[in-house]
Structure formats: structure tokens, C-alpha cells
C-alpha positions in Angstrom: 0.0 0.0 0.0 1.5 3.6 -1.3 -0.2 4.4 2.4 2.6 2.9 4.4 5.1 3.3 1.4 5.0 7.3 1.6 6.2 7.3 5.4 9.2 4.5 4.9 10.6 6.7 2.2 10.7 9.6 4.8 12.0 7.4 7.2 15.0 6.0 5.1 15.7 9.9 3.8 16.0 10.6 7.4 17.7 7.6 8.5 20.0 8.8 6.1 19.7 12.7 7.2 21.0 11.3 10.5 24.0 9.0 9.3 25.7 12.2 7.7 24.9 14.7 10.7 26.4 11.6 13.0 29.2 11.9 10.6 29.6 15.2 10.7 30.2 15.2 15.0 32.2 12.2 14.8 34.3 14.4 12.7 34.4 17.1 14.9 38.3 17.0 15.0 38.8 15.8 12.1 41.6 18.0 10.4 40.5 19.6 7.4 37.0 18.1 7.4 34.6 19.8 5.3 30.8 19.5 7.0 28.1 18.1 5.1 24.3 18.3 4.1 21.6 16.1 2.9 19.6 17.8 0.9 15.6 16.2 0.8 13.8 15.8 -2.4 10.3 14.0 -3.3 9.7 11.3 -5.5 7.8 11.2 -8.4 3.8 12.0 -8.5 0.6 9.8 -9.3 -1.5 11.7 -11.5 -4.8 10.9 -10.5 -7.2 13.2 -13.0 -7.8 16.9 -13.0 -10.5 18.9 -11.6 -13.1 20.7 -13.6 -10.9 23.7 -14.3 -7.8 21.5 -15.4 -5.7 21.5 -13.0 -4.1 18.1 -12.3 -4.7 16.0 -9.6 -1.7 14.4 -8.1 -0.3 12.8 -5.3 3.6 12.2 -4.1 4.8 8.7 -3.2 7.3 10.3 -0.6 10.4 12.0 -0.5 14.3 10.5 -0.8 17.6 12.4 -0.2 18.5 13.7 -3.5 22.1 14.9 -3.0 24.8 15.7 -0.4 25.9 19.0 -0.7 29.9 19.7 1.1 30.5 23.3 2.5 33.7 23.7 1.8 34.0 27.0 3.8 37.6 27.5 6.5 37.8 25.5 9.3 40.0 27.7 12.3 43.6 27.7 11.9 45.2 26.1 14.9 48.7 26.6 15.5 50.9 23.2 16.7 54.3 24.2 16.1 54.8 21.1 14.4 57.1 22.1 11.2 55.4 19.3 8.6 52.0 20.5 10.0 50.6 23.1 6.7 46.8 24.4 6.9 45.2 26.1 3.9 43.1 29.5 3.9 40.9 29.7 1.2 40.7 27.4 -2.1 42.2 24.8 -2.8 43.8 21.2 -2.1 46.9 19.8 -1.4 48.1 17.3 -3.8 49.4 13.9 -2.6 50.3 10.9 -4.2 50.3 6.9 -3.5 53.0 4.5 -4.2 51.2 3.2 -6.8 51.4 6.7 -8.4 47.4 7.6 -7.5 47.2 11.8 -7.0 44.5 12.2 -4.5 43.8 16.0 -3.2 43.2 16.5 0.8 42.6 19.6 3.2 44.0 18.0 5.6 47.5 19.4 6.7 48.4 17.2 9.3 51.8 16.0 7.5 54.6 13.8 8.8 58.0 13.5 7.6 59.0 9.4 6.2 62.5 8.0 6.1 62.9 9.1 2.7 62.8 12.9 4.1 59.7 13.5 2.4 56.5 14.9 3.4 54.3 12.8 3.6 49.9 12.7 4.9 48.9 10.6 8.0 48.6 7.6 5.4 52.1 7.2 3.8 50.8 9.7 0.4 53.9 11.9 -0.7 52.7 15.9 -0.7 53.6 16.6 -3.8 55.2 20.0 -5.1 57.5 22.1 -7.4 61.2 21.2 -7.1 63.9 23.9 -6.2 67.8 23.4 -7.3 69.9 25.3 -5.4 67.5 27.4 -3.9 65.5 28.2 -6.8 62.2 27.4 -7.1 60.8 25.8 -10.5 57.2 25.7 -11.5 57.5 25.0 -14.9 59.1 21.5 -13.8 56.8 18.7 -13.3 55.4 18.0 -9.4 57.9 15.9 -7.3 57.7 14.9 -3.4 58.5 18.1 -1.3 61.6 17.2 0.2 62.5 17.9 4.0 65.0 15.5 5.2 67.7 16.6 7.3 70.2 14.8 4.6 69.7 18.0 2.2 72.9 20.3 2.1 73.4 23.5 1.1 76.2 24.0 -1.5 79.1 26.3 -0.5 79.7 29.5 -1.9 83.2 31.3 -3.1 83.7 34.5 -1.6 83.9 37.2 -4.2 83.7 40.6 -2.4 85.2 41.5 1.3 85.3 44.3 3.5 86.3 45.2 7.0 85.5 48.5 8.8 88.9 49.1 10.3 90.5 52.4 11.8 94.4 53.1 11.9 95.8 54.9 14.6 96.8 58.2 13.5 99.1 58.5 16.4 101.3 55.9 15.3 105.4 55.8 14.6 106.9 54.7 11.0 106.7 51.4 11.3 103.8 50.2 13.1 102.3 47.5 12.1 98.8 46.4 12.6 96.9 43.1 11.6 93.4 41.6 11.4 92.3 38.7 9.9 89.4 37.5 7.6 88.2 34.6 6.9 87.3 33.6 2.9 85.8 30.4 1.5 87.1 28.9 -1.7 84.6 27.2 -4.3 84.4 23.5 -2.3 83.6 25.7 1.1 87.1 25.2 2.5 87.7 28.5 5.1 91.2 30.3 4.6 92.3 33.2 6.6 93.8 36.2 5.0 95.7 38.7 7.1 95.7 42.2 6.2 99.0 43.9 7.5 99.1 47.3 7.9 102.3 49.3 8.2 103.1 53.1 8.5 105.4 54.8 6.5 104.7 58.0 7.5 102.3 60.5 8.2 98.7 59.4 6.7 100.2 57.0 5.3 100.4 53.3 5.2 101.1 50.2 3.2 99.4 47.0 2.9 100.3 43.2 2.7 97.4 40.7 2.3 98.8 37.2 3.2 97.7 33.4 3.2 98.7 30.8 5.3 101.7 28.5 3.0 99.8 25.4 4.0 96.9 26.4 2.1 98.4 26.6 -1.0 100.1 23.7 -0.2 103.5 25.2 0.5 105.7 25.3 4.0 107.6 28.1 5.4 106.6 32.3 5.5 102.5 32.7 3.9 102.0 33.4 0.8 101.6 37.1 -0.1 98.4 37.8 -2.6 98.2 41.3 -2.9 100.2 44.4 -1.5 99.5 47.9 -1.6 99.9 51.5 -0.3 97.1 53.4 1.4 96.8 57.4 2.2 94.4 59.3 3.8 93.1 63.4 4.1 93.2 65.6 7.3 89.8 64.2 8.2 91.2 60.9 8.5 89.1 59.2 5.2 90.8 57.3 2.6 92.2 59.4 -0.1 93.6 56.7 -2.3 93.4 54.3 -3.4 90.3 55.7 -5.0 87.5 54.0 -7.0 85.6 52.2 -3.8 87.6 49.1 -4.2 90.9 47.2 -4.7 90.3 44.6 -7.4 91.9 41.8 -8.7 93.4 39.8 -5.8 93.6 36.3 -6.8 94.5 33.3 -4.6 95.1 30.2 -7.2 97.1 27.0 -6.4 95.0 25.8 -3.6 95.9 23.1 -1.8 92.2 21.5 -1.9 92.2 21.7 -5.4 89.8 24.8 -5.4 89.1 27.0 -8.3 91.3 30.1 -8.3 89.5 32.9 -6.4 89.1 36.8 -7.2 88.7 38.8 -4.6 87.4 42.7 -4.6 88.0 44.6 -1.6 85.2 47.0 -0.9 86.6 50.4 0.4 83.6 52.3 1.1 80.2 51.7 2.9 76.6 52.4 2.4 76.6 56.6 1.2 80.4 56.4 0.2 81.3 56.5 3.8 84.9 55.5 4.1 85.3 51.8 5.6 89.2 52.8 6.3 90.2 55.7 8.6 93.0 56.6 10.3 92.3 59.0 13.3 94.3 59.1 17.0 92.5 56.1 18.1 93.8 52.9 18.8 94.3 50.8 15.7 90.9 48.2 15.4 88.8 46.6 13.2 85.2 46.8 14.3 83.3 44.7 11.4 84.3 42.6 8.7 82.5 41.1 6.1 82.5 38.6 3.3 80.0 37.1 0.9 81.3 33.5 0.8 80.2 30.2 2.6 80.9 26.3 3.4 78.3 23.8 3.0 75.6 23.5 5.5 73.1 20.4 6.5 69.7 21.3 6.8 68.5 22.5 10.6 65.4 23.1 10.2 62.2 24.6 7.8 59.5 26.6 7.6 56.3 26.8 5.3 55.8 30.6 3.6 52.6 31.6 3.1 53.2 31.1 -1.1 53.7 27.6 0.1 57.6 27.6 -0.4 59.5 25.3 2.0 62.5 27.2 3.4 65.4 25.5 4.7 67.5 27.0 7.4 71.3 25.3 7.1 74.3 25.0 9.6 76.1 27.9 6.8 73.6 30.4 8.2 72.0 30.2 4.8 68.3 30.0 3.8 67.3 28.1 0.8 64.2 27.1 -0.7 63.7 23.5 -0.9 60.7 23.0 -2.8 57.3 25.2 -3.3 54.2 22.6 -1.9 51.5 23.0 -4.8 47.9 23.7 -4.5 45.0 22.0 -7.1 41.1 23.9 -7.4 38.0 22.3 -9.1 35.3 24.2 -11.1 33.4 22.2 -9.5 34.4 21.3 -5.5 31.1 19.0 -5.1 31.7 16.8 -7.9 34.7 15.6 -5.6 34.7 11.8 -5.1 35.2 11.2 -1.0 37.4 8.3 -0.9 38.7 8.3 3.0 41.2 9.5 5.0 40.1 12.9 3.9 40.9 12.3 0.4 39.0 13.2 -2.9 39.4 12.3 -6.2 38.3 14.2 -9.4 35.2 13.5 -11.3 33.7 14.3 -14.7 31.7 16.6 -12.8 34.3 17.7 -10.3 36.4 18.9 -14.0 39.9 18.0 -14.2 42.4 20.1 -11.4 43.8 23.3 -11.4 47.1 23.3 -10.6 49.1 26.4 -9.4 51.4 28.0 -6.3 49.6 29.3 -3.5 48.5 32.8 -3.5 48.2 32.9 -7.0 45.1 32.3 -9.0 42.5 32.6 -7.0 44.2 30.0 -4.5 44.2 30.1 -0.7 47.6 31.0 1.3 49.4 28.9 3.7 49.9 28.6 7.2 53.0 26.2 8.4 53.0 25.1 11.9 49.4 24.9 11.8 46.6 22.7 10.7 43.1 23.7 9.5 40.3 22.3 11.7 37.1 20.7 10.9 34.7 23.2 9.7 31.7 21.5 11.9 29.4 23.9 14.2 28.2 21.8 16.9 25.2 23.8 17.7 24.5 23.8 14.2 24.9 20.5 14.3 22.1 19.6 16.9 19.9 21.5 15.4 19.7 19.5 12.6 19.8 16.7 15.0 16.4 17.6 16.4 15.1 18.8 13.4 15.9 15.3 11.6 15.0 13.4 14.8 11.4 14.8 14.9 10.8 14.5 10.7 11.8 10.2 11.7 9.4 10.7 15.0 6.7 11.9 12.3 7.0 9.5 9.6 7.1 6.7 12.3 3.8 8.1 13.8 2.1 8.2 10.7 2.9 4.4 10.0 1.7 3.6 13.4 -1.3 5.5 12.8 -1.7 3.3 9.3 -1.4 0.3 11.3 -3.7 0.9 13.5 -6.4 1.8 10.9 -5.4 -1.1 8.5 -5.7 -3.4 11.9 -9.2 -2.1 12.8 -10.2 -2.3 9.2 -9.3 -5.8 9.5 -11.4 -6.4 12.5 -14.3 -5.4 11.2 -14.3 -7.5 8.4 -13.8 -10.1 10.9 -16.6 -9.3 13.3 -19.4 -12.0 12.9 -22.5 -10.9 11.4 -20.5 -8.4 8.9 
């Protein structure tokens, strides 16, 4: 009978109703969970005649759940301080991939690191990512793995340009001499120390001698002398010449490592011209010096920018990029298949993904150290708890009710004399 038909449907549609919002709390703390709705349709109509102006006669057969709509609005950003922990604000997914080379997309940025060194979801996916070579990120290359593991070094650096703010004493005799000492780095990282000797030969005058340990060019005996000089200076106690800003052309070749020759330049002057060398009646010192070369460095430690690029921080006291982690957009974020763990896949009514950088193209920004909460509102929640509790309460009354008509229908039929 259509009678007791019409109330099952609307109990199955809210039996139903209740498995997703039961869902939807059990996912409370789900990381990146996006909250769902059942969205209540009725079934087709029995067209029973028309009335005497026209108008059609009909009755439903019940109703059914006719789709499951996902809000796929922010869930709070909640900081952990984990470093492999990366939460999304705004569109998009994160891309991940399966051993068996399946690309799945997730919110959820609760990563972990694998033995590889790579980034990796709470179920073993790779995040996947643009590659960076020496620091430099490439998104024309195709995604790879974003890379983390504390086996990634940072290549050294030959020092090109030096500089040293250094006063000479004004006061002193012919003959004084005054050394500091800088440290270099050749092109395989090795440090070597140069020592800049100073001498008086007179009044605002001096000469130089820039000097390298023997050993380091793999001889024995006095260091190795790789560039000399003479220096003056005005009555205010600034350089006069050399002029120019710089001493050029110092070369240290020969190494003993087997290093590529090196050309130094010797900046002179400072931010505004400022002279870097003076000589007033103050005690001979160098206050700074600086160089722009560097020895290898194993990774530390790394941080997520909001553009999604992975920056390394290395032992050198560089900072390189490591990778840039990738974000993917649908035209359609409904069509999404739900697979588990969080996971979608693409549909033919999802469209194919978007791929692009974060920030960019209408994608969300990221947060590292952080993961992006469940977007579930509990009171929300439990109202549609009550709401789909009494719509099951309803339907189950009215098939009650049938069944107690049907049974004293019965009955009378039954009654003797009848």
C-alpha cells in the first residue's frame, strides 16, 4: 500500500539525514573536514485526473535524499608548532600521491616526515610540489615529493667581495704595524684566513700586505703574499687613495684543496660612500668585517611561507628554498569523489584540477606550523539533529497510525454478522 510506502521513504531519507549529521560530530576534530548536508527531495507524482478547471490532480509517493551537498568554507587555523604540520586559507587542495602513483587532493595538513625525508599525509601519500635546485624554485618543472629530510645540504659559496671597517691609529710611529684577519671560503667551502698587514710609513700613510697561510696553498715556510699595496688618507682621517671604492683583482690560485682560483674585490667604502678605512688618533681596530662566501651547510630546520615555499635554514647560516608545496582547485568542488582518510578524487563533474602556487590564482595561502580544523558547528549541528530526529518521529507516527487503521479495518471484516 502507497499508504505505508509514503512514510518508509521519509524514514529511510531521514535515516540517512542522521548518518551524515552523525558523521559530521564524529568528525568534529577531524583535520581539514569539510561539513556536510543532505539535501531532501520527493519522489515522483501519481496523476490521478484533473478537476473541472484543469488542474491536475496528483499525489507524491514520498520523498528521498536527492544529493549531499559539502560546505567547503575555512575551518580555524590552529597553530601546533609542528614544522610538517601546513593548513590552507581559502581554495584549494593539497596534492598527494600513493606509491602506486594515484594523485588524490586533501585539506588535511596534518603531514609527517617518512625515512625518505619527504613529506608525507597521516597515510604514507607523498605531498607533492615544485622542485627547487639550489634554492631556486621551478614551477615549470613537473610536481615531485617536497623534500624535508635533514640529509639536504646546502652548496658552498666562493667569496667574491670582502670588507672590513677598520680604523688606523693616527698617532702611530713609521713602522707600526697592525693586523686583522678575515676569513674567505674557496669554491668547495674550504675556510682560509687572510691577514691584512698594515704598516706606517709615515704620516697618513700606510702600506698593505694581504697574506695566506703557506699550507693552504700547499707550500711550508713564510705565507704566501696575494696582494700588497699603499694606502693614504686626508686631514679628516678618510681614505684618499686608493680611489674608486675598491681594490680589485686579488687572486688566490694554487690551492691546496684543489679549489678553483678565487678573485677577490676589496670593498673600500660603505653604504653613502662612507669611508670603511680611517685613520684618526684612536687605537688601531677593526670593528666589522665582512665577506659574501660560505661552506656547506646540512639542513637544521624549515618553515612553510605563506606562497607555500619550503625554506630550509642550514648549519652555513643560509636560507634556501627546498621545494614550493603545490595547491590544485576544481570548477566544481562538489563533484569531488570522498574516498577516506580525507581524500578526494576528481570526477567528470568535479572537472579536471587546477594546478598552481599558493596565493596565486584565486588559491588560498598557507599557514606552516598549523593545521586547519574541521569546519563543523556543533550547535549547528544539533539542530539539525532535532530537526531530523522529529521528521523520523513523524514518519514513524504516521505508520503507526496506518497500522492501527489497517488493523481495525481488518477487525471489522472479521466481526461475525459483517
Amino acid at each position: 500500500m502507497s499508504s505505508f510506502s509514503i512514510p518508509l521513504s521519509g524514514l529511510a531519507a531521514s535515516q540517512e539525514a542522521l548518518n551524515i549529521i552523525s558523521n559530521n560530530l564524529a568528525n568534529l576534530n577531524t583535520p581539514g573536514y569539510k561539513d556536510q548536508t543532505a539535501n531532501f527531495q520527493s519522489l515522483f507524482y501519481q496523476n490521478l485526473g484533473t478537476t473541472g478547471a484543469g488542474d491536475p490532480i496528483q499525489v507524491g509517493a514520498g520523498s528521498e535524499v536527492g544529493s549531499i551537498s559539502t560546505t567547503f568554507t575555512n575551518g580555524s587555523v590552529t597553530s601546533t608548532g609542528v614544522p610538517s604540520d601546513v593548513a590552507i586559507t581559502g581554495n584549494g587542495f593539497f596534492i598527494t600521491q600513493s606509491a602506486n602513483g594515484t594523485v588524490q587532493y586533501t585539506r588535511a595538513g596534518d603531514f609527517t616526515v617518512n625515512s625518505s625525508g619527504q613529506l608525507v599525509t597521516s597515510d604514507g601519500e607523498t605531498v607533492m610540489g615544485y622542485p627547487a635546485v639550489n634554492g631556486v624554485v621551478n614551477q615549470s618543472g613537473t610536481l615531485v615529493p617536497i623534500q624535508v629530510g635533514q640529509s639536504a645540504i646546502s652548496p658552498p659559496a666562493a667569496t667574491t667581495t670582502v670588507a672590513q671597517q677598520t680604523n688606523l691609529d693616527a698617532s702611530a710611529t713609521a713602522g707600526t704595524v697592525y693586523s686583522t684577519p678575515l676569513t674567505v671560503y674557496d669554491s668547495l667551502g674550504e675556510a682560509h684566513v687572510l691577514t691584512f698587514n698594515f704598516t706606517n710609513t709615515g704620516p697618513g700613510a700606510w702600506s698593505y700586505t694581504v697574506t695566506l697561510p703557506a699550507a693552504d696553498t700547499g707550500g711550508t715556510g713564510n705565507p704566501t703574499t696575494v696582494a700588497t699595496g699603499n694606502l693614504t688618507f686626508d686631514s679628516n682621517g678618510n681614505l684618499a687613495t686608493p680611489t674608486g671604492g675598491s681594490i680589485t683583482g686579488i687572486k688566490i690560485a694554487g690551492l691546496a684543496d684543489g679549489a678553483a682560483t678565487m678573485n677577490l674585490t676589496w670593498g673600500l667604502t660603505g653604504p653613502g660612500g662612507s669611508s670603511l678605512l680611517t685613520q684618526v688618533a684612536s687605537p688601531s681596530a677593526t670593528t666589522t668585517t665582512t665577506q659574501n662566501g660560505y661552506g656547506s651547510g646540512l639542513l637544521q630546520s624549515y618553515t612553510v611561507e605563506p606562497d607555500g615555499t619550503v625554506e630550509g635554514q642550514f648549519s652555513n647560516g643560509q636560507v634556501q628554498a627546498l621545494g614550493q608545496i603545490a595547491l590544485a582547485n576544481f570548477a566544481n568542488p562538489n563533484g569531488l569523489q570522498l574516498t577516506g582518510s580525507g581524500n578526494y578524487a576528481p570526477t567528470l563533474a568535479s572537472g579536471a584540477a587546477v594546478v598552481g602556487a599558493p596565493n596565486s590564482g584565486g588559491l588560498g595561502t598557507l599557514t606552516g606550523g598549523a593545521v586547519e580544523a574541521s569546519n563543523v558547528d556543533i550547535s549547528t549541528e544539533f539542530t539539525n539533529l532535532i530537526i531530523t530526529q522529529r521528521g523520523f518521529e513523524a514518519d514513524a507516527r504516521v505508520i503507526t497510525t496506518l497500522d492501527t487503521i489497517t488493523s481495525d479495518t481488518i477487525n471489522l471484516q472479521a466481526t461475525p454478522g459483517n
